[in-house]
VOGU-3710 file (C-alpha; in Angstrom, 3 decimals, decimal comma):
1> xxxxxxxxxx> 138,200/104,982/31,614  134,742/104,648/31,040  133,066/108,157/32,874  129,660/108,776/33,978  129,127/111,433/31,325  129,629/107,958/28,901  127,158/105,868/30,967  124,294/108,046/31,121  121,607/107,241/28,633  120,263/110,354/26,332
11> xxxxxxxxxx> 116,568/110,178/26,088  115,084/108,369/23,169  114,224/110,348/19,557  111,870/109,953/17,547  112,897/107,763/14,335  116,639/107,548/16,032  118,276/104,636/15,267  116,553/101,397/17,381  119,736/99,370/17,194  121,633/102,236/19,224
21> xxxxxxxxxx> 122,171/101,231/23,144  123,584/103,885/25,193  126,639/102,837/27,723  124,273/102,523/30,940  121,934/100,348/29,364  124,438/98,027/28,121  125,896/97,547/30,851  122,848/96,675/32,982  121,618/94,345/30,267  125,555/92,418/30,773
31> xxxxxxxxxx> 125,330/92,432/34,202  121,581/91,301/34,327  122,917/88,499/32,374  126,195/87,491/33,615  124,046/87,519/36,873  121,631/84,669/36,006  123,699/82,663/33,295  127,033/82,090/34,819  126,920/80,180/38,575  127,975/83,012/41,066
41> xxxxxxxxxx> 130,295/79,804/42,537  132,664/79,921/39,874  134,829/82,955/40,380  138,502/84,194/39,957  140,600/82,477/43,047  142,739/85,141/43,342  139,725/87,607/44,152  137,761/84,826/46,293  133,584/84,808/46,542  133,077/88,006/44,827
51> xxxxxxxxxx> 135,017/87,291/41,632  132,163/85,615/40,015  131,190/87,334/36,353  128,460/89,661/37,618  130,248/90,980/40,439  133,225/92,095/38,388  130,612/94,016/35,815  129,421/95,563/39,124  132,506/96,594/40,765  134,022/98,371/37,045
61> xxxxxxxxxx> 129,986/100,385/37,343  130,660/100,972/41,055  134,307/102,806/40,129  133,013/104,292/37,323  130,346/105,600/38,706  132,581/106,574/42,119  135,965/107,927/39,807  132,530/110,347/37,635  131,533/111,502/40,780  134,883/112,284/42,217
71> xxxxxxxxxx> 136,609/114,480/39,233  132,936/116,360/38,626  131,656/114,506/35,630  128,844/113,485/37,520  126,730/115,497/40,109  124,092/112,692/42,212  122,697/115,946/43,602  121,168/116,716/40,408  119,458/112,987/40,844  117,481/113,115/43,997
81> xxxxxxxxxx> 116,013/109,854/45,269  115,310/108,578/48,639  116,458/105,087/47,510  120,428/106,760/48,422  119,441/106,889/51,851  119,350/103,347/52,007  122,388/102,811/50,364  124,216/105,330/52,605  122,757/103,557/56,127  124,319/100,197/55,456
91> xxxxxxxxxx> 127,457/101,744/54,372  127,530/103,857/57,431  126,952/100,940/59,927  129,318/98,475/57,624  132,279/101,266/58,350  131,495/101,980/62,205  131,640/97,900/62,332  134,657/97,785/60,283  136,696/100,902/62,614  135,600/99,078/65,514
101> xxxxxxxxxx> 136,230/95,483/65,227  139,845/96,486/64,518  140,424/97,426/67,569  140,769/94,355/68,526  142,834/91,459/66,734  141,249/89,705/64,800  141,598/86,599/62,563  142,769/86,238/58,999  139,038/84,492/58,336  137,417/87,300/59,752
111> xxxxxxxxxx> 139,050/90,218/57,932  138,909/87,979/54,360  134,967/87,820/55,540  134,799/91,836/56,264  136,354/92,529/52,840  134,221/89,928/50,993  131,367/92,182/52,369  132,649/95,658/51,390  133,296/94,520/48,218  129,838/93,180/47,902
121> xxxxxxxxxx> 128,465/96,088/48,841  130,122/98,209/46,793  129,044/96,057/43,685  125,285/96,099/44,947  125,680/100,137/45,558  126,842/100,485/41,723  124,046/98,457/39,869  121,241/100,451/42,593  122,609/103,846/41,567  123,597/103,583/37,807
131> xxxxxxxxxx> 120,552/101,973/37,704  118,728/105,290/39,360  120,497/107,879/38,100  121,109/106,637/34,303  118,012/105,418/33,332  115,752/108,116/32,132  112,736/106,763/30,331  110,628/104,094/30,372  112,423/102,556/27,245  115,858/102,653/29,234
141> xxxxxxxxxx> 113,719/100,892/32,320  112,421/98,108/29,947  115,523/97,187/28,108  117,662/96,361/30,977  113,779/94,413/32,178  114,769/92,682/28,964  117,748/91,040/29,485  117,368/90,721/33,500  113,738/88,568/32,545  115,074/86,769/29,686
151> xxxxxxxxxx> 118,338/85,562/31,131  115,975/84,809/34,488  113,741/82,630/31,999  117,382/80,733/30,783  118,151/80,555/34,056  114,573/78,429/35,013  115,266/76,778/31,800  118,731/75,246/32,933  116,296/74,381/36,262  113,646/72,651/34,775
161> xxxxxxxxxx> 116,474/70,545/32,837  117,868/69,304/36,078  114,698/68,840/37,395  113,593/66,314/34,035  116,584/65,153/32,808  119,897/63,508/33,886  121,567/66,540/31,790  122,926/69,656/33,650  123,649/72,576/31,621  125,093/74,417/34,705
171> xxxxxxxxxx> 128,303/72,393/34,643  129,168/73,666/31,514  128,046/77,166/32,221  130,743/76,598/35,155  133,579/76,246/32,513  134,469/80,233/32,145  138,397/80,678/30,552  139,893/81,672/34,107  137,478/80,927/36,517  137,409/78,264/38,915
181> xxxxxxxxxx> 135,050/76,245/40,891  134,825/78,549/44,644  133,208/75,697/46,155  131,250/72,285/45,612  127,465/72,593/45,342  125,034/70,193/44,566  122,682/71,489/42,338  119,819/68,816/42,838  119,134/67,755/46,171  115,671/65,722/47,509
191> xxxxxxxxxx> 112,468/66,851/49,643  110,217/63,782/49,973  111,809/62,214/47,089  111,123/65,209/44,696  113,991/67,303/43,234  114,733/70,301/44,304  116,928/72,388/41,846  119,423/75,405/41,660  119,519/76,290/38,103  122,136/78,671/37,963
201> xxxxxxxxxx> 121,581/79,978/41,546  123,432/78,144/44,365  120,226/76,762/46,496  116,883/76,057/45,366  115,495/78,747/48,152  118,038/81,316/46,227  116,255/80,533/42,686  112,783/80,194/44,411  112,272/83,914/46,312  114,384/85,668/42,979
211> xxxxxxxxxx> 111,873/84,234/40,276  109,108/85,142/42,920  110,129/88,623/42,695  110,991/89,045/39,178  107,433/87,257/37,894  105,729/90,973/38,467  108,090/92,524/36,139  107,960/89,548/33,432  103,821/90,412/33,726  104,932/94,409/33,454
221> xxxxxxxxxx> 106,891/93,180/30,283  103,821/91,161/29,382  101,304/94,298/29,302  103,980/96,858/27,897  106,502/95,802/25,826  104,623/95,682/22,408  107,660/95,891/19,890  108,076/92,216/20,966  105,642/89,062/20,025  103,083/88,072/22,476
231> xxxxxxxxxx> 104,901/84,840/22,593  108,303/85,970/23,429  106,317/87,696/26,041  104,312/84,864/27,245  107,214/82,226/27,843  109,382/83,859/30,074  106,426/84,473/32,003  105,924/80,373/32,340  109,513/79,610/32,482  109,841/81,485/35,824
241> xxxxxxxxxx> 106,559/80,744/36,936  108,038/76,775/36,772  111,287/77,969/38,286  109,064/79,158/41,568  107,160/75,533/42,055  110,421/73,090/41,151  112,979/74,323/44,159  110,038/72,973/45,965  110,141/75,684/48,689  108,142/77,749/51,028
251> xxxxxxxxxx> 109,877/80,567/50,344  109,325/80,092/46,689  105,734/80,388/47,274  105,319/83,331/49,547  107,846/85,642/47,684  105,694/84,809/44,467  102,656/85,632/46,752  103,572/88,841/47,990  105,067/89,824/44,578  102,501/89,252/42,456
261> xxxxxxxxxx> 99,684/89,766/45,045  100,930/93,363/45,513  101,334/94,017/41,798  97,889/92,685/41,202  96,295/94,280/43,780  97,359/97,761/42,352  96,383/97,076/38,865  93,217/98,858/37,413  90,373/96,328/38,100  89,653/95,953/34,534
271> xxxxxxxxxx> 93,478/94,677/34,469  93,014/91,605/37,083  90,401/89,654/34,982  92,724/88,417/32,937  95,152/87,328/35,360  92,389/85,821/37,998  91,310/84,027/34,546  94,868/82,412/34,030  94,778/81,271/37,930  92,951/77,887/37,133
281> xxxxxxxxxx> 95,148/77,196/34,415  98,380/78,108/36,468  97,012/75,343/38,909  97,026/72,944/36,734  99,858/73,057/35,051  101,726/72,842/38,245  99,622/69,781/38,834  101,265/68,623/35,420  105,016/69,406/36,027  105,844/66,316/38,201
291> xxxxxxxxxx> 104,905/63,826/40,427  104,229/64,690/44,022  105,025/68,345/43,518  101,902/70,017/45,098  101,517/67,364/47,540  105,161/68,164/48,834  104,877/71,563/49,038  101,569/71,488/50,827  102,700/69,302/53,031  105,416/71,451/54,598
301> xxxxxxxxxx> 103,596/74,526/53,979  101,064/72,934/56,902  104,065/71,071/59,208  104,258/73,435/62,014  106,223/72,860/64,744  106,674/69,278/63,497  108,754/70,877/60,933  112,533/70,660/61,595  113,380/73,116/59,290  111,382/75,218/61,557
311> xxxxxxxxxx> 112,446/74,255/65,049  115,981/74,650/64,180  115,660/78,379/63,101  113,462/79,128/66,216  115,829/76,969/68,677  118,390/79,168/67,453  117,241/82,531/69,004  118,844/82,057/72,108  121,860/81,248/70,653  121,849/84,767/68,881
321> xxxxxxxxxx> 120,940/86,636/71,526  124,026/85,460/73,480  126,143/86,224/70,360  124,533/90,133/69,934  125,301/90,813/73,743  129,472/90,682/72,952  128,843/93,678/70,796  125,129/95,028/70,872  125,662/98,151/68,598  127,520/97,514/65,685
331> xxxxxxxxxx> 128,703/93,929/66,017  131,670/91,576/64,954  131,822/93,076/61,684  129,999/92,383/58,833  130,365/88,868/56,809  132,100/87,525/60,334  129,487/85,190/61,399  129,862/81,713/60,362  127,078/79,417/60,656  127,822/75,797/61,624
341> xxxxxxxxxx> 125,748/72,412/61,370  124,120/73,050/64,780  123,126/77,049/64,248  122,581/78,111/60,804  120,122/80,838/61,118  118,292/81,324/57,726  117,530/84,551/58,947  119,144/87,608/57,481  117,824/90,043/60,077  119,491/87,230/62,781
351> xxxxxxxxxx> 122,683/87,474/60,550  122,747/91,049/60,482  122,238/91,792/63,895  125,449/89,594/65,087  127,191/90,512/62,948  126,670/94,592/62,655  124,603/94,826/65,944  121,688/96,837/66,464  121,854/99,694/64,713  123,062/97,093/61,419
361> xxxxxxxxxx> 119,822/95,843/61,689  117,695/98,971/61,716  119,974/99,733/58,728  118,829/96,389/56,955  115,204/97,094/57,392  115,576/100,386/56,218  117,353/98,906/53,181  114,728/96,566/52,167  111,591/98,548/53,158  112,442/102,106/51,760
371> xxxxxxxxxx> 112,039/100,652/48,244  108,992/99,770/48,553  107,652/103,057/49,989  109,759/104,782/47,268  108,194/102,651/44,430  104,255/103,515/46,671  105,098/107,226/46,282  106,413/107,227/43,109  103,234/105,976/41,714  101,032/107,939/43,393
381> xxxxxxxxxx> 102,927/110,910/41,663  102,115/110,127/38,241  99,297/109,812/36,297  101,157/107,646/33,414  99,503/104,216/33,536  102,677/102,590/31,919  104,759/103,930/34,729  102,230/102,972/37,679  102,393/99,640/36,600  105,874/99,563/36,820
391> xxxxxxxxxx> 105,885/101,287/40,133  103,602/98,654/41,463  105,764/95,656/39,635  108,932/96,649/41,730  106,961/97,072/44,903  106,136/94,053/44,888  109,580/92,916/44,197  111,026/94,747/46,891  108,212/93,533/49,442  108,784/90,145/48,893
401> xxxxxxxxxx> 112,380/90,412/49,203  111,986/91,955/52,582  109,944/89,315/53,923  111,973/86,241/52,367  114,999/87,902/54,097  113,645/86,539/57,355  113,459/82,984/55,845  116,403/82,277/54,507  120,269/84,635/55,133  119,713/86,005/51,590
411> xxxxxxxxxx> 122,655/88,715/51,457  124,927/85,265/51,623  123,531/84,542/48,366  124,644/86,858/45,380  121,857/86,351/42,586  119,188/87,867/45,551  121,416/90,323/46,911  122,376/91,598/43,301  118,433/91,131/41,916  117,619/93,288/45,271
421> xxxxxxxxxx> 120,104/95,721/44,350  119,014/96,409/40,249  115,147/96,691/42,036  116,247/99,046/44,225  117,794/101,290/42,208  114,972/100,854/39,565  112,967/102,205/42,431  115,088/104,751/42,514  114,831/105,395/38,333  110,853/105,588/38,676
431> xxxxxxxxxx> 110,927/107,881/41,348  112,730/110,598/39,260  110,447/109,514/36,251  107,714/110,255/38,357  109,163/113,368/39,232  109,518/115,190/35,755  106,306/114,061/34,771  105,034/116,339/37,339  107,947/119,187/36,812  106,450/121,268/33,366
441> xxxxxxxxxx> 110,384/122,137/32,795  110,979/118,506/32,382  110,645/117,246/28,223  109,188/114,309/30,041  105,154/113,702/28,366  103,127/110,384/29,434  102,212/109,076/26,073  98,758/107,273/26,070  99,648/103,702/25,956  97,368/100,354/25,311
451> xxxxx> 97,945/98,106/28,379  95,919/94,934/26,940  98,173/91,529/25,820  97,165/91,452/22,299  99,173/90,973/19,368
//
């Protein structure tokens, strides 16, 4: 069995051999790509909603990172960062739920929900902490950046088909040896008469808020990774820019707002010229990509109360507070709520609190916020401009996925709750980064590096 000792990455040498990817790595660069190539509805029956490609990479990190731990290969005290506090608050509410809605009888649905859940969030808990504590450099950091924002570009590339074509390349991606179709989703549906698209994700709001989070770490890419070609830089940069404005949603928009308006805002001010530059040019292309795009989204960025979409989350509120006053504290368990045509929430934090009560939703917030603050602190501890730049790309990352969380019930969707998961524990990664830069018994030197977009 593959060990921890196996997955952690040794730091890079001088004139070592390029080609040579160390266990962790690899297996972050697979999962980032199973994760946005294959539909996360096509999974192995006899393992139900979580047996989709990326989960299963997930689950074999989560046990070997777990089975390390357990026979002393691995120590996680000797990789301290706050980012396993998070972790270790929504596993501590899922379990209270868990003891306690057992007390009870319950249904066959119910428990085949509550495992679906565990074993989600075990797979989410063993890409945030191999990704934390087996990542040690900036190289290891931008590799797995690599994959995750390339297969993310193929991903917006398999969208923008659907969008323009008659042709969807998702139904073959569907066709896995083993795997069969969990459920039937249609991956074009209609707002105003314009398409709105999936990709590879299972609703357009899904695609929308993950390619608004990842587009700060395809510009981080953009600025830093020099052994690649501007233009391999520059197109996944446009393919999931495209990706954000063709799932014609709200969402889409603001988690590409916060994201990139967080990362921007941190940047040197020499370093926003260029990008306020591009702005005009962004516009128009949008403009370009199809008929009645803007207009759309404008429209029902401006609807208000008029907006049905809207009404029937807010109408809803009621209903969930009579729901969270059966069990207050820790809920029906977690995955148990089922939403029906008259009361699906879109709310995670909603979700959350029926389902794990109270204290469940504390934990939630504290899930999605303490990234953030980690990635803040992080680069405020390190004078490394490469790293800083990072630290601000995943910030914003992890503050738009907070926010979108209370648009849309995004744990019930695996490419966000997986994305969420890799950014948290690359919070996690920069945080120790940032900590031996500052420890003179670390090896660990910030190299002066050229943060322009030449070559």
């Amino acid at each position: 069995m593959t060990t921890l000792t196996d997955l952690r990455p040794i730091e890079p040498q001088t004139g070592g051999d390029a080609s040579t990817r160390q266990h962790a790595v690899v297996l972050l660069q697979i999962f980032a790509i199973t994760l946005m190539v294959f539909p996360s509805d096509t999974v192995i029956k006899a393992i139900g909603a979580t047996g989709f490609v990326a989960a299963l990479v997930a689950m074999f990190g989560f046990a070997a990172w777990l089975v390390s731990t357990v026979l002393g290969l691995h120590n996680p005290l000797d990789h301290r960062h706050p980012t396993r506090a998070a972790l270790g608050a929504l596993w501590l509410v899922t379990l209270v739920s868990f003891a306690l809605m057992h007390r009870t009888p319950q249904t066959g649905a119910a428990e085949l929900a509550t495992d679906h859940w565990i074993m989600q969030l075990a797979a989410m808990t063993g890409v945030a902490l191999i990704a934390a504590e087996c990542l040690e450099s900036l190289q290891d950091v931008k590799r797995v950046l690599r994959a995750l924002v390339g297969a993310a570009a193929f991903c917006s590339i398999v969208a923008a088909f659907q969008f323009w074509t008659n042709f969807d390349p998702a139904h073959y991606l569907r066709m896995v040896p083993g795997f069969t179709i969990n459920f039937v989703n249609s991956d074009v549906t209609y707002r105003d008469g314009v398409k709105r698209v999936t990709g590879t994700a299972i609703d357009p709001i899904e695609l929308g808020v993950v390619a608004g989070m990842l587009m700060p770490l395809a510009l981080y890419l953009l600025m830093y990774d020099k052994e690649r070609r501007l233009w391999r830089r520059w197109v996944p940069v446009m393919c999931i820019a495209l990706a954000v404005f063709i799932t014609v949603s709200r969402s889409a928009i603001v988690s590409l707002a916060l994201a990139c308006g967080l990362f921007l805002v941190l940047l040197p001010s020499a370093r926003r010229v260029p990008f306020f530059a591009a702005l005009p040019v962004v516009i128009a292309a949008v403009f370009a990509v199809g008929h009645g795009l803007v207009s759309t989204i404008w429209k029902y960025f401006f609807l208000g109360s008029s907006d049905s979409s809207i009404t029937h989350r807010t109408n809803n509120y009621t209903y969930v507070e009579q729901l969270v006053h059966r069990a207050p504290w820790f809920g029906t368990g977690g995955g148990t709520y089922v939403p029906t045509s008259l009361h699906i929430l879109d709310n995670q934090y909603l979700t959350t609190t029926i389902e794990l009560g109270l204290f469940g939703l504390a934990a939630v917030a504290f899930y999605f916020v303490l990234p953030v603050a980690t990635a803040l602190v992080a680069r405020s501890r390190t004078a490394d401009a490469e790293l800083r730049t990072l630290c601000g790309a995943l910030a914003g990352a992890a503050l738009a996925a907070a926010f979108c969380s209370g648009t849309f019930d995004s744990f019930s969707f695996p490419m966000f709750a997986y994305v969420d998961a890799l950014v948290l524990g690359l919070c996690g990664a920069c945080w120790l980064l940032a900590a031996r830069s500052q420890d003179p018994r670390e090896d660990y030197v910030a190299q002066p590096r050229s943060v322009g977009i030449d070559r």
